[in-house]
FIVO-283006 format. One line per 3 residues: number of its first residue (from 1); for each residue z, x, y of N, C-alpha, C, O. Coordinates in steps of 0.02 Angstrom, whole numbers. Atoms other than C-alpha are relative to their C-alpha. Layout:
// FIVO-283006
NUM> Z:X:Y:Z:X:Y:Z:X:Y:Z:X:Y | ...
// end
This chain:
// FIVO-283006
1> -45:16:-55:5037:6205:3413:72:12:-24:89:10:-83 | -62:-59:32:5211:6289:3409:38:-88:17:13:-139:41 | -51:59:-10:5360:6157:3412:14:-6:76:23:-63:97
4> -34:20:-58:5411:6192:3599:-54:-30:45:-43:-72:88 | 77:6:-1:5222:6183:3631:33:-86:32:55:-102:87 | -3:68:19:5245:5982:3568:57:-14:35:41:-67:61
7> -48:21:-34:5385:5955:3648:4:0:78:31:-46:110 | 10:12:-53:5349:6002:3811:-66:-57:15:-71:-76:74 | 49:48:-23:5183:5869:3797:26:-38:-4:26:-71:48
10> -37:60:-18:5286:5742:3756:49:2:47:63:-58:45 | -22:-8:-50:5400:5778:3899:-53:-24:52:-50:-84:63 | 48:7:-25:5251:5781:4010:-46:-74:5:-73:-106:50
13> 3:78:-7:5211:5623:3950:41:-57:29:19:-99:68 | -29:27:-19:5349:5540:3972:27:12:73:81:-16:83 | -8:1:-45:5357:5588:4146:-70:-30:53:-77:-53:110
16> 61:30:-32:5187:5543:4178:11:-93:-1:-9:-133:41 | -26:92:9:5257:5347:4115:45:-11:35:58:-69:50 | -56:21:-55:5389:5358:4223:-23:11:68:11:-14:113
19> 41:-17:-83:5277:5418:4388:-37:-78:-5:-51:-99:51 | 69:43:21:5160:5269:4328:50:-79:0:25:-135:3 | -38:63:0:5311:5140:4324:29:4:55:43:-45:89
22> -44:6:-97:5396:5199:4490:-57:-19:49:-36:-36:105 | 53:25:-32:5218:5154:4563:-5:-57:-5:-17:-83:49 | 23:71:6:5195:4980:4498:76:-33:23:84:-88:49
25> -73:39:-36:5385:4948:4542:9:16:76:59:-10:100 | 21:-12:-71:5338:5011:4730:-52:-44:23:-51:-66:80 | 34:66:-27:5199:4885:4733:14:-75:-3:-5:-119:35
28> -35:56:-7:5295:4749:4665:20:-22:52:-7:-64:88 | -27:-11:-66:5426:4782:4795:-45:-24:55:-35:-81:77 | 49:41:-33:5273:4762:4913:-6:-52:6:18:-85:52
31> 25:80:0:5203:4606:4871:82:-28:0:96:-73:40 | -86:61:6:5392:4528:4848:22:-16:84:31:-68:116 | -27:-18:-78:5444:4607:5029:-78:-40:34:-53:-83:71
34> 36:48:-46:5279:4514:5112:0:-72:-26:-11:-121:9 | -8:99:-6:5300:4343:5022:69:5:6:75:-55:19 | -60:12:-26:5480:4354:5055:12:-7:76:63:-25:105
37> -3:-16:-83:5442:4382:5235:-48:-51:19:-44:-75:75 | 30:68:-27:5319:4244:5241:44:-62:-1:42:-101:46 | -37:53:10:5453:4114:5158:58:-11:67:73:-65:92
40> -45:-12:-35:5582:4183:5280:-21:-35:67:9:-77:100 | 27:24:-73:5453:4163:5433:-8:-79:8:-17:-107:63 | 19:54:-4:5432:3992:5375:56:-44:8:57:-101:31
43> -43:71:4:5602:3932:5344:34:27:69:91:7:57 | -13:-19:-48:5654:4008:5522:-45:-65:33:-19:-114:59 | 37:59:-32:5506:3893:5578:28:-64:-14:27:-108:30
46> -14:80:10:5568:3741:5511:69:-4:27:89:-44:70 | -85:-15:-46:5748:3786:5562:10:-49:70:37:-101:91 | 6:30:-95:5709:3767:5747:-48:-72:9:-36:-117:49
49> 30:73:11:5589:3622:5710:56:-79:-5:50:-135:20 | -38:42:13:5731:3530:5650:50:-18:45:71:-71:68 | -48:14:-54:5849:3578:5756:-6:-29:76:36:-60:110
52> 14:14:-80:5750:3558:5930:-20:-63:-15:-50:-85:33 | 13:74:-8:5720:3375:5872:70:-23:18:78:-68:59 | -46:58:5:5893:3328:5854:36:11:86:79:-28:107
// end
């Protein structure tokens, strides 16, 4: 294997770890953005709960 050979696999790699981390930081995102949107729906609920008592 020639030097530019090796160098382009590790390139290749390291783009394959960076495709492979912009994925798991897109599902994070996900899951964050729907329990953030449940907490939200909830404290909206209690909001008006509170308020339409007083």
């Amino acid at each position: 294997m020639r030097n530019g050979e090796y160098m382009d696999m590790k390139l290749l790699d390291e783009v394959k770890k960076m495709a492979a981390l912009d994925q798991a930081d897109k599902e994070f995102l996900k899951r964050m953005e729907k329990r953030m949107g449940h907490f939200l729906k909830e404290g909206i609920d209690l909001f008006f709960c509170f308020f339409f008592r007083l």
